[in-house]
C-alpha positions, 0 to 999 in steps of 0.5 A: 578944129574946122570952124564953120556956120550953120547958115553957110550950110544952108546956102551950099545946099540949097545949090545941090539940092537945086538940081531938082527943077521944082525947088525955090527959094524966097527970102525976105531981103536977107539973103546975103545973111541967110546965105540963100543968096547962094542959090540965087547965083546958080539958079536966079529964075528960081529965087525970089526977094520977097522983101522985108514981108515975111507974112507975104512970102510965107503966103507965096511959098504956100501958094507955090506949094499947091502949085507941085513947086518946094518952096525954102523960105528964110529970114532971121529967126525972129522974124520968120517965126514971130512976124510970120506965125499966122500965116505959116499956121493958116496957110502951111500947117493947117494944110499940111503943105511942103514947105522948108522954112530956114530961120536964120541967125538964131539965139543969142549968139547973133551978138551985137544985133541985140535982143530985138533980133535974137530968137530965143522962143522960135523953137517953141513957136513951131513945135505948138503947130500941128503937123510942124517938124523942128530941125536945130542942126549941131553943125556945118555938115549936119545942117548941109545933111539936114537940108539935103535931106528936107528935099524927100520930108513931105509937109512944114519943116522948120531948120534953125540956123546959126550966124556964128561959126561952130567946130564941126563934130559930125562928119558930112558921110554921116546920114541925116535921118528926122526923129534920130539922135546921137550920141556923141559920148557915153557915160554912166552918173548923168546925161546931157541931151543938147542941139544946136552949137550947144552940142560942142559946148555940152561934149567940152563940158562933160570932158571937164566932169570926167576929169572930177571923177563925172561920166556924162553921156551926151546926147547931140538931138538935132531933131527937136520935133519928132524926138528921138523918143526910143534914145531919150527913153533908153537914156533915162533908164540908165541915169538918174538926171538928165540935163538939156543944154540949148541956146533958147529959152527953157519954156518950149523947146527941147528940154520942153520936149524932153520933159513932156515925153519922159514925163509921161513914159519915165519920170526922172529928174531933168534939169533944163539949161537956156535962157531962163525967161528973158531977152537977150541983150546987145554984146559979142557972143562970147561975152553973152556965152559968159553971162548966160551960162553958156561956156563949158565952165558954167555948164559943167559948174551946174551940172555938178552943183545939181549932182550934189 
């Protein structure tokens, strides 16, 4: 199976998308990781290396916002969101301005760089700001999608990227639409609803529960906020549990978003997998997968425990 970055899509993308004289892109002094440095090869005149000073780039970025320019602004996810929430809530939200914020490096699938750098409460913290979309693309080419497809999305949006490579599930003549899930296997007895690189690991393990006897639908979710709530909603009549897979913590991201929407329109048990709480540590990916609960093992070993 192909195996390629999310990150890496970004950067293609961002040359495509160039095209368009009024997009820019600034990063803060992380392009050669966020792979904006991509688009700084074809289009110099329009980058921007902002430096370590990500409050000051979301600043700019707004700035060129109000000028009729469309801004991508990146930096490794923890940075991006957590150093810059403030101003990406005065400056982009509270005003409801055009602007593409790329966290990069997302989760603990960063490895080595330890806990300091991994993200694990990014998506909650843009899903609480007003007027805020939230993109976790599954893979290569749905990240390239998504981006593309940014271009014609008016206001602040927030597109998580990974640094690992992931298996491309999708197909890159696939149309990327905000709000859409989809389903990439059906099943009757439960459902898991994933994003991110977790959407390989949520198909691998429910083809471990199909063979005890299991069906499991799984549902890939790249658009965290809006929620496919109609998919979301159609799921749950038709199982009796759901399970939300994601590399981030469990408090506010999708299985929050799933929970907050079916609590309200169709009470059912949901059972969130992620982080439970805590930081992340220093260590490979796969030996993080292992100890997080992360591979299709441990993922399949839970939903059975859950299922009785």
């Amino acid at each position: 199976m192909e195996m390629k970055a999310t990150r890496e899509a970004y950067g293609k993308a961002l040359i495509e998308i160039g095209k368009n004289e009024k997009v820019v892109v600034l990063d803060a002094d992380l392009s050669g990781s966020t792979k904006s440095a991509d688009f700084k090869k074809v289009y110099p005149e329009r980058f921007f290396n902002m430096g370590i000073a990500e409050s000051s780039m979301v600043g700019t970025a707004a700035g060129m916002a109000l000028s009729g320019l469309k801004p991508y602004a990146s930096s490794f996810a923890v940075f991006v969101t957590g150093r810059a929430f403030e101003p990406i809530r005065q400056s982009i939200c509270y005003q409801n301005l055009d602007v593409v914020l790329c966290g990069s490096h997302s989760g603990i699938s960063v490895g080595e760089d330890g806990g300091s750098h991994q993200s694990v409460a990014d998506i909650a913290l843009m899903r609480s700001l007003p007027n805020m979309k939230v993109v976790v693309p599954c893979d290569y080419n749905e990240a390239f999608l998504a981006v593309k497809a940014s271009l014609e999305i008016e206001g602040p949006l927030y597109i998580r990227t990974s640094r690992a490579k992931s298996p491309i599930l999708t197909s890159i003549d696939d149309k990327f639409e905000l709000g859409k899930a989809k389903i990439l296997k059906e099943g009757s007895d439960t459902a898991i609803v994933a994003c991110g690189m977790m959407s390989y690991i949520a198909l691998e393990a429910a083809k471990l529960l199909e063979k005890e006897g299991i069906s499991v639908a799984v549902v890939n979710s790249p658009s965290i906020k809006p929620l496919d709530e109609e998919t979301i909603f159609t799921l749950s009549k038709n199982v009796s549990k759901i399970f939300t897979l994601e590399e981030h913590s469990v408090i506010g991201g999708l299985g929050g978003a799933v929970s907050e929407f079916l609590s309200e329109n169709n009470p059912v048990a949901i059972h969130k997998i992620g982080l439970e709480d805590v930081f992340g540590e220093s260590g490979t990916k796969d030996d993080l997968f292992c100890k997080y609960g992360f591979t299709k093992e441990s993922v399949a070993e839970r939903i059975k425990k859950k299922l009785g």
